[in-house]
PyMOL commands that place a pseudoatom at each C-alpha (Angstrom):
pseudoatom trace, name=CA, resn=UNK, resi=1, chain=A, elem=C, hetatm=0, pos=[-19.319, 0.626, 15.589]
pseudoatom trace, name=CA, resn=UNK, resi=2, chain=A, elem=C, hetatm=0, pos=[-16.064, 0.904, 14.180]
pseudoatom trace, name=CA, resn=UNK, resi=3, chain=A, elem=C, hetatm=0, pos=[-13.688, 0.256, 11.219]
pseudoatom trace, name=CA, resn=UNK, resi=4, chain=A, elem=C, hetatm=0, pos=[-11.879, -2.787, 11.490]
pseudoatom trace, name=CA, resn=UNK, resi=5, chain=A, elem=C, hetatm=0, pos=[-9.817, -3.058, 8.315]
pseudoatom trace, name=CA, resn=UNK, resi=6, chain=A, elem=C, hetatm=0, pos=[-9.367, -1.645, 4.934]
pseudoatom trace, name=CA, resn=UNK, resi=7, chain=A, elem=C, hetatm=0, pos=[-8.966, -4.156, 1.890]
pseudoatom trace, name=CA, resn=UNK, resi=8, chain=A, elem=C, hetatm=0, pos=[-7.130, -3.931, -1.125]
pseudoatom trace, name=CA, resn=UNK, resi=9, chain=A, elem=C, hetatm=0, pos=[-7.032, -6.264, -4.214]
pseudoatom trace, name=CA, resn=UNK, resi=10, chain=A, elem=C, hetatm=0, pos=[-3.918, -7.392, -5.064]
pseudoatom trace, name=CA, resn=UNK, resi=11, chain=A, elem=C, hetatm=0, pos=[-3.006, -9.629, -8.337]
pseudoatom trace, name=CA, resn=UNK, resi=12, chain=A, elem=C, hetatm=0, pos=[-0.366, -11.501, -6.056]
pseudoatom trace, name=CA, resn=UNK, resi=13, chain=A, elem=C, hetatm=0, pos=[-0.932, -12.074, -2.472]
pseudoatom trace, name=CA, resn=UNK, resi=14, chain=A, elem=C, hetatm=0, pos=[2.748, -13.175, -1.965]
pseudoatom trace, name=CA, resn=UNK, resi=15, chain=A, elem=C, hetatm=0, pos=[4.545, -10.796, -3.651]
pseudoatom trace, name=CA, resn=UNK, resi=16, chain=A, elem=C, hetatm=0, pos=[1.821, -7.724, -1.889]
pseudoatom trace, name=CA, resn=UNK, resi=17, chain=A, elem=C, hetatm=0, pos=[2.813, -9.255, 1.502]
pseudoatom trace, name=CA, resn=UNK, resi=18, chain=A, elem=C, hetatm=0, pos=[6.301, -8.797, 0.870]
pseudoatom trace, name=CA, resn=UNK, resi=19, chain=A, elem=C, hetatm=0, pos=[6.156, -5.203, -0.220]
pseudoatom trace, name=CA, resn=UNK, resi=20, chain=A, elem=C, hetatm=0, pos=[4.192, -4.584, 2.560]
pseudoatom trace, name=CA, resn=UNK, resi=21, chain=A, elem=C, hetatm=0, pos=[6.377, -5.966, 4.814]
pseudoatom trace, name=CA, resn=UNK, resi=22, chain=A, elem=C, hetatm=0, pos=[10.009, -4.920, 3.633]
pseudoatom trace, name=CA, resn=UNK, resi=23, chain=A, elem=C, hetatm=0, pos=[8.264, -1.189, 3.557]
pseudoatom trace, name=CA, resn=UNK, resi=24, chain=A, elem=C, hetatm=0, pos=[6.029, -0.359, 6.380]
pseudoatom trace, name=CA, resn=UNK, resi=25, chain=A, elem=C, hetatm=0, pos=[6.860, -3.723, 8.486]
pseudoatom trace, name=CA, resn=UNK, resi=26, chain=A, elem=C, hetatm=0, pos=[3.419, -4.932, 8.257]
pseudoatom trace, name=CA, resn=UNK, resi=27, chain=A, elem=C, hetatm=0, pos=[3.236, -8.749, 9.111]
pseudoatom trace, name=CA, resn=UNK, resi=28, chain=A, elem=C, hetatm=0, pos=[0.664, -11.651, 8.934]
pseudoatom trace, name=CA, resn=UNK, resi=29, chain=A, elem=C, hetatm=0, pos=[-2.161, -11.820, 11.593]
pseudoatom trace, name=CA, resn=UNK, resi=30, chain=A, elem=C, hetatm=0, pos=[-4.173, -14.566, 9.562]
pseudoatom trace, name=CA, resn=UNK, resi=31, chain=A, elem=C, hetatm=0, pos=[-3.609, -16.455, 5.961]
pseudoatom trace, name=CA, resn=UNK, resi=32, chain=A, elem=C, hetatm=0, pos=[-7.005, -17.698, 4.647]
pseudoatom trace, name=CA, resn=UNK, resi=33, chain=A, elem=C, hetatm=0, pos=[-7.266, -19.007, 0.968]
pseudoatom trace, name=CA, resn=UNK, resi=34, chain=A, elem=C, hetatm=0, pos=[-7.174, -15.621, -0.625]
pseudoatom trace, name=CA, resn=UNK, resi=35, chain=A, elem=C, hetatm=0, pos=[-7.144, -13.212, 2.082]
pseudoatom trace, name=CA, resn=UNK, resi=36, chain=A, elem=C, hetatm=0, pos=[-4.617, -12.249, 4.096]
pseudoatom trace, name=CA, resn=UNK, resi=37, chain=A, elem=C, hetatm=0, pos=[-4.937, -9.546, 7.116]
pseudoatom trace, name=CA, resn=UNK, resi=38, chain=A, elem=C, hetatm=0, pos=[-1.977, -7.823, 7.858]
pseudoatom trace, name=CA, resn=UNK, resi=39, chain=A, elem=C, hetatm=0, pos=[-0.709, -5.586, 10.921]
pseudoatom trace, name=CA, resn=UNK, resi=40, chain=A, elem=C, hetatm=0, pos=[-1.964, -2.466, 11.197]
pseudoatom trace, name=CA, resn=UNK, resi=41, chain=A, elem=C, hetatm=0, pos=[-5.461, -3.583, 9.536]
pseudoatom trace, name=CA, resn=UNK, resi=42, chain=A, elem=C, hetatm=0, pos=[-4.691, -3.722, 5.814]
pseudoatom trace, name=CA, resn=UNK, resi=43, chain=A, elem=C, hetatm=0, pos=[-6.481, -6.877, 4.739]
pseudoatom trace, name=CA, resn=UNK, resi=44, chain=A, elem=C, hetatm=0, pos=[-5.052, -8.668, 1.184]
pseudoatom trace, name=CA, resn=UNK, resi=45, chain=A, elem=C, hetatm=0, pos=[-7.319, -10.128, -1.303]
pseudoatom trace, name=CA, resn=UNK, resi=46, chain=A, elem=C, hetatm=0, pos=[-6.112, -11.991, -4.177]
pseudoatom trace, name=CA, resn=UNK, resi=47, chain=A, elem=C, hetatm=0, pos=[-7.867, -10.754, -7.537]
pseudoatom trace, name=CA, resn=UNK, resi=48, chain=A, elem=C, hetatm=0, pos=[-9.556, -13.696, -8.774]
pseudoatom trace, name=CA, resn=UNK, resi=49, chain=A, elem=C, hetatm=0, pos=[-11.740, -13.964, -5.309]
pseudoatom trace, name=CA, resn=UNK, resi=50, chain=A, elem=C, hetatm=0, pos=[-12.877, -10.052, -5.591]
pseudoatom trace, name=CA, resn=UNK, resi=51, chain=A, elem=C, hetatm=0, pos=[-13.656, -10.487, -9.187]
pseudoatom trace, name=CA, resn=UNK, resi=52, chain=A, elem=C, hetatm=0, pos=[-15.906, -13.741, -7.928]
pseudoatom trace, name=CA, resn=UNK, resi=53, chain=A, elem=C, hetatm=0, pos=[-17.321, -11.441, -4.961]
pseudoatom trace, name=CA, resn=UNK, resi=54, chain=A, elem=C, hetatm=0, pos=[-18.159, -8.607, -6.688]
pseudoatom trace, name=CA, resn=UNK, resi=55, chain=A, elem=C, hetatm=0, pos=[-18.450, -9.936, -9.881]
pseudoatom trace, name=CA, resn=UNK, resi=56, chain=A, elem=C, hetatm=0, pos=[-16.885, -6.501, -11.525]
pseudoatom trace, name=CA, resn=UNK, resi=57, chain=A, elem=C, hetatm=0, pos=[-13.631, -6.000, -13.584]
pseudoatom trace, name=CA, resn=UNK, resi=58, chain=A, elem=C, hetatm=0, pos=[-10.158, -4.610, -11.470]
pseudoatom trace, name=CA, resn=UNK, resi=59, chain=A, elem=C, hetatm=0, pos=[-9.271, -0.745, -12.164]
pseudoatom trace, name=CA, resn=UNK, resi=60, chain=A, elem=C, hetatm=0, pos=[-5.400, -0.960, -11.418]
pseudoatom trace, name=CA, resn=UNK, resi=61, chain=A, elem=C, hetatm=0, pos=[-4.440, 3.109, -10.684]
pseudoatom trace, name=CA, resn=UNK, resi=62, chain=A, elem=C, hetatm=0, pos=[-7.932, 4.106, -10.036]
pseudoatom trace, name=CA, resn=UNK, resi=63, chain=A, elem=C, hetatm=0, pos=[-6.617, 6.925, -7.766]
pseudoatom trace, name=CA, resn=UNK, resi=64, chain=A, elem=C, hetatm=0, pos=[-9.567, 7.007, -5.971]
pseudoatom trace, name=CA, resn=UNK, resi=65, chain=A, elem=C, hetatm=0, pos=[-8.184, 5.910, -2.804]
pseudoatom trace, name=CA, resn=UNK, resi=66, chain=A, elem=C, hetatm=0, pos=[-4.997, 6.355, -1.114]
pseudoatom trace, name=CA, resn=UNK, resi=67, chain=A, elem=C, hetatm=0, pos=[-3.461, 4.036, 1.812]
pseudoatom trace, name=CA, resn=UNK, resi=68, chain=A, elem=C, hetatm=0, pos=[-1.090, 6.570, 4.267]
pseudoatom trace, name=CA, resn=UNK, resi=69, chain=A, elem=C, hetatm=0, pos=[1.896, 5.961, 6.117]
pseudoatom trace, name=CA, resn=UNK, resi=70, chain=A, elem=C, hetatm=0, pos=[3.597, 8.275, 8.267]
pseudoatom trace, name=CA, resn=UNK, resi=71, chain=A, elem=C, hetatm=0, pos=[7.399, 8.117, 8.803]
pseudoatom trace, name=CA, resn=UNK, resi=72, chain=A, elem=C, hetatm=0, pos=[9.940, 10.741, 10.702]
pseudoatom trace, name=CA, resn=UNK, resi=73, chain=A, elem=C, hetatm=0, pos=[12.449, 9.735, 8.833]
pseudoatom trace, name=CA, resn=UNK, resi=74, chain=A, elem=C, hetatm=0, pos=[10.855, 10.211, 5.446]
pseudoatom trace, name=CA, resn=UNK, resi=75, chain=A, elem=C, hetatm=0, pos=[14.139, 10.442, 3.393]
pseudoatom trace, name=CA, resn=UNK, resi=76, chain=A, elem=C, hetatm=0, pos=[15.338, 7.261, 4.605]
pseudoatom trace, name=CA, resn=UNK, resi=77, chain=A, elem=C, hetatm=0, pos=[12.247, 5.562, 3.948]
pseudoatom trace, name=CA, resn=UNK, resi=78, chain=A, elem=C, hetatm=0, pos=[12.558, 7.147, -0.084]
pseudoatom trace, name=CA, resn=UNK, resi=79, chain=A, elem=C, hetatm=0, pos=[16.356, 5.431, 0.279]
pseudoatom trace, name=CA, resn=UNK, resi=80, chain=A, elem=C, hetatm=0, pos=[14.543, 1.995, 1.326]
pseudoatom trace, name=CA, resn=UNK, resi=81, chain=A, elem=C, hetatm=0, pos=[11.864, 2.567, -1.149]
pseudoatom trace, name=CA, resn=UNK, resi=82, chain=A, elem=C, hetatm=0, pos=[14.335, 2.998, -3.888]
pseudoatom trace, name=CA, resn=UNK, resi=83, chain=A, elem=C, hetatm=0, pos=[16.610, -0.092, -2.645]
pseudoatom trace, name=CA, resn=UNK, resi=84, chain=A, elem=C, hetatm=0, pos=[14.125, -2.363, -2.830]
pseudoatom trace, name=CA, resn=UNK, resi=85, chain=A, elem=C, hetatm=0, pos=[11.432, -1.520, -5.631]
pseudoatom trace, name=CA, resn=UNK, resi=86, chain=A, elem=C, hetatm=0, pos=[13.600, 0.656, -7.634]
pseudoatom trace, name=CA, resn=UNK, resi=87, chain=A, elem=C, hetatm=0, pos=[10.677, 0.023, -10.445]
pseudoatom trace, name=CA, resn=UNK, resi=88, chain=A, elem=C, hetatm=0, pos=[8.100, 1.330, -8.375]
pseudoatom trace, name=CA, resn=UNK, resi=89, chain=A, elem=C, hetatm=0, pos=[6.059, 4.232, -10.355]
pseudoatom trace, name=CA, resn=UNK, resi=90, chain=A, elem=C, hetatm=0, pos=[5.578, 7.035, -8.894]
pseudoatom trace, name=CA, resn=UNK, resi=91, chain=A, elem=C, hetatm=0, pos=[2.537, 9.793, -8.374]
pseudoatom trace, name=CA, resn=UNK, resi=92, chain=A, elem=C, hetatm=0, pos=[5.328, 12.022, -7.064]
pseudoatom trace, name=CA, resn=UNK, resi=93, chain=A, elem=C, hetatm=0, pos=[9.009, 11.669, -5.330]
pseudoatom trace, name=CA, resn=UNK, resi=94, chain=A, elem=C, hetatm=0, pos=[9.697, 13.280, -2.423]
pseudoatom trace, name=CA, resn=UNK, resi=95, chain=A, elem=C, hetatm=0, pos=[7.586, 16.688, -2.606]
pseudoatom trace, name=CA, resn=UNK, resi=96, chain=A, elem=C, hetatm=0, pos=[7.293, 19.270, 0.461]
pseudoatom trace, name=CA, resn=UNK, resi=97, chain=A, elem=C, hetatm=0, pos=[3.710, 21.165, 0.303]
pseudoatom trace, name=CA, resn=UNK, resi=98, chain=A, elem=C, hetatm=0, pos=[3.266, 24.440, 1.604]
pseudoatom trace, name=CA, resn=UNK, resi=99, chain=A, elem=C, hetatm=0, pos=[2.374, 23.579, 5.336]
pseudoatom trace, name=CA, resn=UNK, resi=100, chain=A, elem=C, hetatm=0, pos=[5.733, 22.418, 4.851]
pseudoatom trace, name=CA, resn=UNK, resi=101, chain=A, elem=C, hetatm=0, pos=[4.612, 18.453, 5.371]
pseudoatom trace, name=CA, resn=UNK, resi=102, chain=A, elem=C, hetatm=0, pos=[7.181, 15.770, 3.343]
pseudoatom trace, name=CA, resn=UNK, resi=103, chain=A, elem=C, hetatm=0, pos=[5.283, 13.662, 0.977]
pseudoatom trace, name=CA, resn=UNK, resi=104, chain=A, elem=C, hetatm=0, pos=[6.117, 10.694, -1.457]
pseudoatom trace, name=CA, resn=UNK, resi=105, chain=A, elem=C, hetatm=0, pos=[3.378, 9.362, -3.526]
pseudoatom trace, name=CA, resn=UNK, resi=106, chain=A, elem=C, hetatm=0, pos=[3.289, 5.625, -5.494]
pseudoatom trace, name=CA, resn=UNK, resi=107, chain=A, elem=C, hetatm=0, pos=[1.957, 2.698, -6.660]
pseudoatom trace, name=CA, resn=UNK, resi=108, chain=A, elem=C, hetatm=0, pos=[2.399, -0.880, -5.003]
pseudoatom trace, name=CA, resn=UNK, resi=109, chain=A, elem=C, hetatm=0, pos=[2.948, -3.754, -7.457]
pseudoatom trace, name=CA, resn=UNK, resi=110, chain=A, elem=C, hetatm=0, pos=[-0.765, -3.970, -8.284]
pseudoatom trace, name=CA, resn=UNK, resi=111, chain=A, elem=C, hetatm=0, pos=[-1.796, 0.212, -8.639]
pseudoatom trace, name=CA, resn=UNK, resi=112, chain=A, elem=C, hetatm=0, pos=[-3.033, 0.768, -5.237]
pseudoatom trace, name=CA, resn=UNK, resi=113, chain=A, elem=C, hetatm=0, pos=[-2.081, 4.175, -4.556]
pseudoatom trace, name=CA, resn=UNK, resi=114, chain=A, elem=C, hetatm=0, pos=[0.054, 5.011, -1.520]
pseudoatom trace, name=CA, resn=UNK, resi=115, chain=A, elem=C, hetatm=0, pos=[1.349, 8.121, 0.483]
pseudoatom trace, name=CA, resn=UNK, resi=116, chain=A, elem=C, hetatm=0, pos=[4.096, 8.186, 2.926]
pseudoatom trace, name=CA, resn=UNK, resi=117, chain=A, elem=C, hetatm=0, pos=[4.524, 11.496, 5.016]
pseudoatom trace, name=CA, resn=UNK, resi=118, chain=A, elem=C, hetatm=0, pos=[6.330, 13.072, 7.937]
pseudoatom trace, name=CA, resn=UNK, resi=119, chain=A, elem=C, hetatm=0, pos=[3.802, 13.690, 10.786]
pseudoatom trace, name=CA, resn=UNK, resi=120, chain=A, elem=C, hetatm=0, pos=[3.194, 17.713, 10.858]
for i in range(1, 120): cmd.bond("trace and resi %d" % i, "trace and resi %d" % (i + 1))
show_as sticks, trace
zoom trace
């Protein structure tokens, strides 16, 4: 067995797949009512079909999750991040910890949190 994708909820599937893309370059594998899987195995669901699913209220900024990226060239991705979403809310800007790894922490539009690093 193994995992095949990871699934977020997002409020709109349009707008999600468009942050997605213009950040981490993620494109569309398959566009299905609702769902949408993307590159790299992040899979898209719009709100109103979890809610039917699962049948449970949306925590936006739950932080009990993270999706993470890893980029060399972490301070041009934080000069891309700020280009495009300059409204983007941030956990933390660009941080070093004490291994000495680069890390930026965020939101995406709908409160799924997300960390970009530099590979150690």
């Amino acid at each position: 067995m193994r995992l095949k994708n990871v699934l977020i909820v997002v409020k709109d599937i349009e707008r999600s797949k468009q942050f997605y893309h213009d950040l981490f370059g993620l494109k569309t594998i398959l566009d299905n009512d609702g769902n949408m899987i993307l590159t790299e195995g992040l899979v898209l669901q719009e709100e109103k079909c979890w809610k039917e699913f699962l049948g449970k209220e949306i925590v936006s900024e739950n932080n009990s999750c993270e999706l993470y990226f890893e980029e060399r060239d972490i301070e041009g991705f934080v000069e891309k991040l700020e280009s495009f979403y300059p409204e983007v809310k941030y956990v933390n800007r660009l941080m070093t910890h004490s291994w000495g790894q680069k890390v930026i922490r965020f939101y995406d539009p709908d409160g799924n949190l997300i960390e970009v690093g530099a590979p150690v």
